[in-house]
C-alpha positions in Angstrom: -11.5 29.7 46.6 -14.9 29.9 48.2 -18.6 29.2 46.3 -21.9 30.4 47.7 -23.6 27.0 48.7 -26.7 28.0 46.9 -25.2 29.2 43.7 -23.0 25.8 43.1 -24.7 25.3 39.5 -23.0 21.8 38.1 -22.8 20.2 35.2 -21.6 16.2 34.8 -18.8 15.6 32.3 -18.9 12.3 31.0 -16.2 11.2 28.4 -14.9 7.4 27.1 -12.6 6.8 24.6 -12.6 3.7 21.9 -9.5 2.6 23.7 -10.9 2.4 27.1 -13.5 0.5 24.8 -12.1 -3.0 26.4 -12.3 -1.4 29.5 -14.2 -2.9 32.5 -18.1 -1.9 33.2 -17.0 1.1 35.4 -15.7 3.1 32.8 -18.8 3.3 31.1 -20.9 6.2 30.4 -23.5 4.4 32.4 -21.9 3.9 35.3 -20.2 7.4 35.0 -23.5 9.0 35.3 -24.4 6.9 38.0 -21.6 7.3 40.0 -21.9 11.1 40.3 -26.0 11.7 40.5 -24.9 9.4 44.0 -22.4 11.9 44.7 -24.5 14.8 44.1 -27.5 13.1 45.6 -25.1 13.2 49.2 -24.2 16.8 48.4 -27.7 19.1 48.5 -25.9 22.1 48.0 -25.4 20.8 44.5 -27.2 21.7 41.8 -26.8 19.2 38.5 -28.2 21.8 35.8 -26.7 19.8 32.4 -24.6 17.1 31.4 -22.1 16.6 28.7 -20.8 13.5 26.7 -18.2 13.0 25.0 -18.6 9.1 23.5 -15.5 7.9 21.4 -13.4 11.0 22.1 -9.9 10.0 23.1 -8.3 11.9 26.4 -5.5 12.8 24.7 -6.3 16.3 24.0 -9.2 18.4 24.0 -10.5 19.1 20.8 -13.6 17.4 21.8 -17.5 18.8 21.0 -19.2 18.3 24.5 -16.0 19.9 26.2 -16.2 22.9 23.7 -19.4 23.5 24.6 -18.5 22.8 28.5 -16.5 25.8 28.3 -19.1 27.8 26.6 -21.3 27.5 29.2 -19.1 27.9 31.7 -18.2 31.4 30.3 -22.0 32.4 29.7 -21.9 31.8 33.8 -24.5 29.2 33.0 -22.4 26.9 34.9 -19.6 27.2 38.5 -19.2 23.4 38.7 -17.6 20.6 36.7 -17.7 16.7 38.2 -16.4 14.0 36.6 -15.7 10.3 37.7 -12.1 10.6 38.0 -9.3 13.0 36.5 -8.6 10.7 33.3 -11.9 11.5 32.4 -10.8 15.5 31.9 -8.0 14.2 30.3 -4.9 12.3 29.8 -2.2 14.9 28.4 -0.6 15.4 32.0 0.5 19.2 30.4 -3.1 20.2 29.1 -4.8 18.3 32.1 -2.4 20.1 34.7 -2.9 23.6 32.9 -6.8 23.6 33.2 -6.7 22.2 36.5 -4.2 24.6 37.5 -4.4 27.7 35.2 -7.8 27.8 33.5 -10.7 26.8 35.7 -9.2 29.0 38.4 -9.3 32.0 36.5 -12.7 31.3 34.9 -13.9 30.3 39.0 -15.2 26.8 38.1 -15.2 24.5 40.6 -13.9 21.1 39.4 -14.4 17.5 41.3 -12.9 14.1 40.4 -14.5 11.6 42.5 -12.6 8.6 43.0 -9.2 10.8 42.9 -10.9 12.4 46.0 -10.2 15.9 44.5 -12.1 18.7 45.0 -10.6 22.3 44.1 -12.6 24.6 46.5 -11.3 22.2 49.4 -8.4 23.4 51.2 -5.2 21.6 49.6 -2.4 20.4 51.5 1.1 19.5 50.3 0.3 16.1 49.7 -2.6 17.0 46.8 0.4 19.5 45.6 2.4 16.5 44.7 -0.5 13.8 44.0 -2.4 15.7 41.4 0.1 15.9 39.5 1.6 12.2 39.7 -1.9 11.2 39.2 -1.9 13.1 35.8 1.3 11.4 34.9 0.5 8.8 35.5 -2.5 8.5 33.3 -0.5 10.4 30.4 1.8 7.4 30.7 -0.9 4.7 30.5 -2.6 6.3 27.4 1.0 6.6 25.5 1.3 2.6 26.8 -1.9 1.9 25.9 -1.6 3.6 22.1 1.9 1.6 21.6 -0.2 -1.6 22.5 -2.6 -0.9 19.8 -0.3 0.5 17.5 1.8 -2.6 17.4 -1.4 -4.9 17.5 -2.4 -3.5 14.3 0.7 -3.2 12.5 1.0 -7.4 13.5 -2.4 -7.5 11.7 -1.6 -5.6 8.6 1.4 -7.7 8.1 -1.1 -11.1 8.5 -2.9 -9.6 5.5 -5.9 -8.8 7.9 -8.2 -5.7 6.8 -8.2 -3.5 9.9 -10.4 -0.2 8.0 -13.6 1.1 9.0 -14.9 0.5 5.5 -13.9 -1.4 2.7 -12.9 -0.1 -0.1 -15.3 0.4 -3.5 -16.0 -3.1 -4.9 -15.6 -4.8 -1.3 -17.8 -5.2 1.7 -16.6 -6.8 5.1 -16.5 -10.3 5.3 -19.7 -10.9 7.9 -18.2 -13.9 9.4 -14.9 -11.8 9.7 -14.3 -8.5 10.0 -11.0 -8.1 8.9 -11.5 -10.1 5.8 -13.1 -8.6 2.5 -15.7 -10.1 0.0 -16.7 -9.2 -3.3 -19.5 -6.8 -3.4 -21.2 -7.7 -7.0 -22.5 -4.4 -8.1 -19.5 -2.0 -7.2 -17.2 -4.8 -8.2 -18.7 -4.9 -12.1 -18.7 -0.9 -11.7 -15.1 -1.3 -11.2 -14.1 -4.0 -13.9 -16.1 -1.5 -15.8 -13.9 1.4 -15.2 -11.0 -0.9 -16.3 -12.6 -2.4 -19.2 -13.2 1.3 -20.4 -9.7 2.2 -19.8 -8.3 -0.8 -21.7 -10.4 0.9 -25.0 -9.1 3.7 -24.5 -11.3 6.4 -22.6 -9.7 9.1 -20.8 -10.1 9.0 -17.0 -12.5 12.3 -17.6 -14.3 10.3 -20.0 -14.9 7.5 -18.0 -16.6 9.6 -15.6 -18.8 11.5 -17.5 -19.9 8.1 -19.3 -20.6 6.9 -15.2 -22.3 10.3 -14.6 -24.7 9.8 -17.7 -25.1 6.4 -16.7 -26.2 7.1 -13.2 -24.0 5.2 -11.3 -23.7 6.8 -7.9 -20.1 7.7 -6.9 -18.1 5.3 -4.2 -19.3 7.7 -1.0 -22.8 7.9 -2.1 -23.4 4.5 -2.8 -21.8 3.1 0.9 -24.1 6.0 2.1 -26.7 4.6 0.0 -26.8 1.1 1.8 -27.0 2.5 5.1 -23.5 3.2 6.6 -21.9 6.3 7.9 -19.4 6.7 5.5 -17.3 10.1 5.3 -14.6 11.0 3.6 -12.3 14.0 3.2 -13.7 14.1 -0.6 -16.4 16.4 -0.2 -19.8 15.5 -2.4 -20.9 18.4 -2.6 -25.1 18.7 -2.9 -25.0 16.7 -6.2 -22.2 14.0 -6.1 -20.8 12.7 -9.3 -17.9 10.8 -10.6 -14.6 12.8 -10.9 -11.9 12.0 -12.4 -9.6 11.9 -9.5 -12.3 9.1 -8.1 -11.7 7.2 -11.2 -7.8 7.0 -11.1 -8.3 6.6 -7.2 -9.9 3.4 -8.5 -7.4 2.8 -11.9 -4.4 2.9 -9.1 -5.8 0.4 -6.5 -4.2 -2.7 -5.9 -6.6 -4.0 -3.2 -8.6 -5.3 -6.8 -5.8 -7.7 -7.9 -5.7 -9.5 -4.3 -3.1 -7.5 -2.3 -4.0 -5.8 0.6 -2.2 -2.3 0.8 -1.8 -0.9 4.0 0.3 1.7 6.1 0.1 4.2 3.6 -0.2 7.3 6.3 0.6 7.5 10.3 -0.2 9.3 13.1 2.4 11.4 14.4 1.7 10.4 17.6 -0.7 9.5 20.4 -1.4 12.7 21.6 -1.1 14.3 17.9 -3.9 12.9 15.8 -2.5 14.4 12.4 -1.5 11.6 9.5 1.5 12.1 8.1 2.4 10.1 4.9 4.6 6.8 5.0 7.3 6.0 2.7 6.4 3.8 -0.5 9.0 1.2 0.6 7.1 1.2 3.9 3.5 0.2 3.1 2.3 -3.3 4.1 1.6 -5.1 1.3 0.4 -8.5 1.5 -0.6 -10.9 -1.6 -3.8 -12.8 -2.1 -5.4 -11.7 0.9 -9.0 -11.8 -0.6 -10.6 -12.6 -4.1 -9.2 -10.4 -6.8 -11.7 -8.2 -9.1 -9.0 -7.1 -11.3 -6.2 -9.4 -13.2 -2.9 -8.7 -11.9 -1.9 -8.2 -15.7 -4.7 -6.3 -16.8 -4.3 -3.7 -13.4 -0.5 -3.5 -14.6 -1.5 -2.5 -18.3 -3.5 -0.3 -17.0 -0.2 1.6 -14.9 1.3 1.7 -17.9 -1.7 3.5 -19.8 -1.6 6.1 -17.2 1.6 7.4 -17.6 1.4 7.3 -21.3 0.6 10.6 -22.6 -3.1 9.8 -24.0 -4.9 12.8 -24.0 -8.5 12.6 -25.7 -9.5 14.4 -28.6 -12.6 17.0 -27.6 -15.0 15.3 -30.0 -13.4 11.3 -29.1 -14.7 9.6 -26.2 -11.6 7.7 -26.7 -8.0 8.4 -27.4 -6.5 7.2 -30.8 -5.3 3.6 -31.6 -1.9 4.0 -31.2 -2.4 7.2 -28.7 0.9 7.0 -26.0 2.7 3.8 -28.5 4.4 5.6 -31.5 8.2 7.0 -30.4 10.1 9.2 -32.8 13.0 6.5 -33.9 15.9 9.3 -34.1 14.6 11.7 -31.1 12.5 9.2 -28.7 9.8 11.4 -28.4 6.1 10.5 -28.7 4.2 10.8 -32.7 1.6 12.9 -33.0 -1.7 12.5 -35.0 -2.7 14.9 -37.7 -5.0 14.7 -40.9 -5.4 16.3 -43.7 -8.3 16.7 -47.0 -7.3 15.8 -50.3 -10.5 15.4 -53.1 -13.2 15.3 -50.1 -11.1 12.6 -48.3 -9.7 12.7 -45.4 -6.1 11.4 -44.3 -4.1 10.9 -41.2 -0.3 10.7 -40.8 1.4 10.4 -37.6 4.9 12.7 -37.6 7.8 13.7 -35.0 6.6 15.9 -32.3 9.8 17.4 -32.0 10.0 18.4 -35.9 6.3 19.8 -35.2 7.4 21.7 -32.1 10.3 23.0 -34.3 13.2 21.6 -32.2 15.0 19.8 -34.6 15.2 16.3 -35.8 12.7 15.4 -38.9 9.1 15.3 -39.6 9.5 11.1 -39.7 5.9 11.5 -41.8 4.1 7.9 -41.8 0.3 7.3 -42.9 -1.6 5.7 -40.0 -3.3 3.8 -42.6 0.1 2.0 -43.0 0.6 1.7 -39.3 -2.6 -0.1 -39.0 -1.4 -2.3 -41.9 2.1 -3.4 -40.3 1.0 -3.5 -37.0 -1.7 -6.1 -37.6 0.2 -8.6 -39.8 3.0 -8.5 -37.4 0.6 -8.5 -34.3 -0.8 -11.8 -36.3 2.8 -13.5 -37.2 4.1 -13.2 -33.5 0.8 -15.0 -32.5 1.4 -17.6 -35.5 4.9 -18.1 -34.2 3.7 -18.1 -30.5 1.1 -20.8 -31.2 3.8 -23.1 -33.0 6.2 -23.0 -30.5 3.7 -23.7 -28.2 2.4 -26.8 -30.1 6.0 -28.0 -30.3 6.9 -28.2 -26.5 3.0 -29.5 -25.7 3.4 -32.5 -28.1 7.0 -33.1 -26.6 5.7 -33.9 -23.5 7.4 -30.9 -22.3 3.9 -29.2 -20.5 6.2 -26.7 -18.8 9.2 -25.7 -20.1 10.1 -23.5 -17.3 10.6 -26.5 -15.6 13.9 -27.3 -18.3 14.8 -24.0 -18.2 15.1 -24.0 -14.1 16.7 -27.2 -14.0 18.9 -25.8 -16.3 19.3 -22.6 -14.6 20.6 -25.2 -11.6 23.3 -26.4 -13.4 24.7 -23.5 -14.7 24.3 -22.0 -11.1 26.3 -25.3 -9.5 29.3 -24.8 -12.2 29.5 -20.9 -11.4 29.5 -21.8 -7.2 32.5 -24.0 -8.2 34.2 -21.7 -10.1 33.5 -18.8 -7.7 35.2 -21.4 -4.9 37.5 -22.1 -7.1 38.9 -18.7 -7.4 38.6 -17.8 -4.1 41.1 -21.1 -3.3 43.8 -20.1 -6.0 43.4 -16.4 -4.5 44.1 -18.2 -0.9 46.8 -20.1 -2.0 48.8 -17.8 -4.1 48.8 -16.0 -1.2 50.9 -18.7 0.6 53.3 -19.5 -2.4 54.1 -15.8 -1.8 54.9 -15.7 1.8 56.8 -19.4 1.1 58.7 -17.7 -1.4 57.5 -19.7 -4.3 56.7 -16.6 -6.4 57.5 -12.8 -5.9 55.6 -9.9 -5.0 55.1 -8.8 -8.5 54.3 -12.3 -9.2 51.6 -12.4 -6.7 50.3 -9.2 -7.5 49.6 -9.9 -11.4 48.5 -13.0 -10.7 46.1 -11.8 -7.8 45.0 -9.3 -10.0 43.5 -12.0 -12.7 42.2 -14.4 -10.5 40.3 -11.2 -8.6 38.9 -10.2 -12.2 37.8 -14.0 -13.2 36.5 -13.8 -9.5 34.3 -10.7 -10.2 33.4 -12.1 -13.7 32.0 -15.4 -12.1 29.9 -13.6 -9.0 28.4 -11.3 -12.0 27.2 -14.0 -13.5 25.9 -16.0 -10.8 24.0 -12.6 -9.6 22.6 -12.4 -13.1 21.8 -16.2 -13.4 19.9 -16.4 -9.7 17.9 -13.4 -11.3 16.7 -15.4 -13.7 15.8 -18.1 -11.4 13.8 -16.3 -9.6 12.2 -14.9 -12.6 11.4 -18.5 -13.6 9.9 -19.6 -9.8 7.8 -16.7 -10.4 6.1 -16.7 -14.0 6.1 -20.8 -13.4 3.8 -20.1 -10.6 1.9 -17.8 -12.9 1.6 -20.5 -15.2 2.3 -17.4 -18.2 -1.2 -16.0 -18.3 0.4 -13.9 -20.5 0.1 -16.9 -23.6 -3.3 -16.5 -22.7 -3.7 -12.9 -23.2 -1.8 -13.5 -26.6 -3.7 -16.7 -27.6 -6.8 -15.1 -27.1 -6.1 -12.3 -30.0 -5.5 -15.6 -32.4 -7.7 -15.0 -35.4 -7.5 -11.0 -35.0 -8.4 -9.5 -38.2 -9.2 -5.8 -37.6 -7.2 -3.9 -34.0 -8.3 -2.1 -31.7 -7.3 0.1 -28.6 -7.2 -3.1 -25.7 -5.0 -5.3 -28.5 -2.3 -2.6 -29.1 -2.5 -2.4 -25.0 -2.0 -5.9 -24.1 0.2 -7.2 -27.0 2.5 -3.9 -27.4 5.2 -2.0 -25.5 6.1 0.8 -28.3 6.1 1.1 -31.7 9.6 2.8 -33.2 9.0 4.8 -36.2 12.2 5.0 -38.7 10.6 6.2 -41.7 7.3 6.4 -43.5 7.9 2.5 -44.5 10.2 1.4 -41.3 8.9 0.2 -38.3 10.2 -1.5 -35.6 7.4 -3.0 -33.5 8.2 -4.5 -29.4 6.1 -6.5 -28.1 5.2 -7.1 -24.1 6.5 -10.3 -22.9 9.6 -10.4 -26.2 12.3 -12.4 -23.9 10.0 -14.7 -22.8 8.7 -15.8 -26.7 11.9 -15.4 -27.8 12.6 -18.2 -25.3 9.5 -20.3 -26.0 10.7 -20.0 -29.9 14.1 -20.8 -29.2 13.1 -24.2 -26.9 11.1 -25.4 -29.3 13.5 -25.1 -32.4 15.5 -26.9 -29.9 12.9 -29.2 -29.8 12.4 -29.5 -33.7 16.1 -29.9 -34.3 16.6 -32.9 -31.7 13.4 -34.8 -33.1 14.8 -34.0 -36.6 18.3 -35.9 -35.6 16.6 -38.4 -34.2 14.7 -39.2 -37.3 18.2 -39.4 -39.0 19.4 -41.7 -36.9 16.7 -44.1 -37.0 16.3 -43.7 -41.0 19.9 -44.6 -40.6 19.8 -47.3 -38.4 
């Protein structure tokens, strides 16, 4: 290929990537530049008519701006001459790099020179550039698929030390300035966000919620980073006037990073040289505990989970849903109650009934008046309070300040006798065994008798499994020191409910009949325990009294 000395129009392409950010000095865009003006400086027939940048583009393929345009230009026959530093700044996909060295700058007559490569495609090759080129292209493929492994595991070692490794921190959050990869509260998102919550807790739908936001002027999540100077961008689009949606809200409702967890690894690149995401596996996030301070209580964040898949949607002239919205289940069918009314001497009446029997599927209308829901609801809300506070008051004045602390140790035991009893089978399966090749019982012998030692075997590893469960149950909500009394305590001297008491005292309410209800509260097993220990308590105190009248 030969170019008219005097028409050898050149542009410098300049490109560096945030990997070859660590990089020494001489990667630099400065020192790029530099480099070739000396070059073309020592070369007169050159003319240097633009230059093009590419700054935090990686190498791995070539979907970058400045190159775009390169080729533009080079097309408009505004420019016959492309330099660069060396070939890794073109590119380091050895099959793209190869094909527009090879293919496409041929047949658009560009000239292309890599400096320090010593390349230089209107010089006449020899065998040795045949092979070279090539190998050099490899060979920088290679290290950018080496160098994304390196950072790839480096990051992954950081999500699972709990370390935030994002651009930008989620809404509520700002980087920690004396750490970047540790969050901080950020005071005015963060009461946005508790909020949102609090809002959902009395019952506002997530549309709702963001209309009362919109009215409020709170500026949405990307507008308000945008709105303390970064360069935040999302692939939510604004649009020219940016409010609160409601897929913005549940973004937030659904968040763990507020209870203290960082969540990571939710999507992946496919690979280095593919830039796409492609979602990960639940099972496969990185999730670390109490990385950071928590905005939201881990119990109120899973009340809220349970809200959201409750079926609460708003009436159009609420700005809530009702009371018991999601709660009421049809006692014969299962299905959810459904809220109605009805006028009777200028009054006005609601009932809840079967929404199957409405829907005219069967089963029956189960007809209740809310007003008696209300009724039974409260006084029962108030007795398992009442009985919760006694039995609470019982193991406190016993000296007992945490009973999970009896029930582990007791757990122990029970777990020691079962190991020995698991062993113990095991041994008479062993021996049996032996009386049967000694002759000391038959083959049908063995057999029956193999056959009831395996069952008690089975029996006792059943129950071990079940008992360890409950160990680990108690480990756990001893550690939480049962914020859940707290939640309950706190609704005490309730004399009127509302939506956030029927969320965080109730599971489901079972209607039977228009007078039968069967209420479930959230944390039964674990009053039913307190209750139980501390009528343990009662009647142990109460013998001892006995005794000591007696004595």
């Amino acid at each position: 290929m030969y170019f008219n000395q005097k028409s050898i129009l050149a542009a410098d392409y300049l490109r560096l990537s945030r990997e070859d950010g660590d990089k020494l000095e001489s990667d630099s865009i400065r020192n790029q530049r530099s480099l070739i003006n000396d070059f073309v400086k020592q070369h007169p027939d050159i003319t240097l008519v633009d230059e093009y940048i590419d700054d935090g583009y990686s190498g791995t393929n070539f979907e970058r701006p400045a190159f775009k345009r390169l080729l533009e230009d080079v097309k408009k026959k505004k420019i016959n001459c492309i330099i660069v530093k060396d070939l890794s700044r073109l590119g380091r996909n050895y099959i793209e790099t190869g094909r527009y060295l090879e293919k496409i700058f041929p047949f658009l007559g560009v000239r292309f020179i890599a400096i320090t490569d010593h390349y230089d495609s209107a010089a006449e090759s020899d065998d040795a550039d045949q092979i070279i080129v090539p190998f050099k292209n490899l060979i920088n493929d290679a290290y950018c698929r080496d160098i994304s492994i390196k950072i790839r595991s480096q990051l992954d070692v950081k999500r699972k030390n709990g370390q935030f490794i994002g651009s930008f921190a989620g809404y509520g959050y700002q980087k920690d300035p004396e750490n970047k990869n540790h969050l901080i509260i950020d005071e005015y998102a963060a009461e946005i966000v508790r909020f949102i919550f609090n809002l959902k807790m009395g019952g506002y739908s997530s549309q709702r919620i963001a209309t009362k936001l919109n009215e409020m002027g709170v500026l949405p999540p990307l507008e308000y980073k945008r709105s303390r100077g970064m360069k935040y961008n999302s692939g939510f689009r604004s649009g020219a006037n940016p409010k609160w949606a409601v897929t913005t809200v549940n973004r937030i409702l659904t968040n763990e990073l507020y209870t203290g967890t960082m969540v990571q690894g939710k999507n992946r690149k496919i690979n280095y040289k593919v830039k796409e995401c492609r979602p990960v596996a639940e099972e496969n996030w990185i999730r670390v505990e109490k990385t950071h301070e928590a905005i939201i209580a881990e119990e109120i964040f899973q009340y809220v989970q349970s809200l959201l898949e409750l079926d609460t949607r708003t009436a159009p002239d609420e700005d809530s849903v009702y009371l018991f919205s999601g709660f009421l289940r049809c006692g014969d069918c299962g299905q959810n109650m459904v809220k109605r009314s009805t006028s009777k001497k200028g009054k006005r009446y609601y009932y809840y009934h079967c929404s199957t029997y409405k829907n005219g599927d069967g089963c029956s209308s189960h007809l209740i008046s809310e007003k008696i829901v209300h009724a039974v609801v409260l006084e029962a809300i108030q007795k398992q309070i009442a009985l919760l506070v006694d039995a609470e008051n019982i193991i406190r004045d016993s000296g007992m300040e945490n009973y999970k602390k009896t029930e582990f140790d007791s757990l122990e035991k029970q777990l020691t006798v079962l190991h020995e009893e698991v062993e113990r089978y095991k041994d008479l399966k062993t021996r049996l065994y032996q009386d049967m090749l000694d002759n000391i019982v038959t083959r049908e012998e063995y057999h029956e008798y193999n056959q009831r030692f395996s069952d008690k075997l089975h029996n006792a590893e059943e129950a071990k499994r079940e008992l360890e469960k409950k160990k680990e149950k108690a480990v756990v909500e001893g550690k939480r020191e049962h914020p859940w009394i707290e939640d309950f305590k706190s609704y005490q001297n309730i004399t009127q409910l509302d939506r956030k008491a029927v969320v965080t005292l109730i599971d489901k309410i079972i209607v039977y009949g228009k007078d039968c209800l069967e209420i479930q509260f959230k944390y039964a097993d674990e009053i039913q325990e307190m209750t139980e220990v501390a009528q343990n308590i009662r009647e142990i105190e109460e013998k001892e009294g006995r005794f000591k009248c007696g004595a």
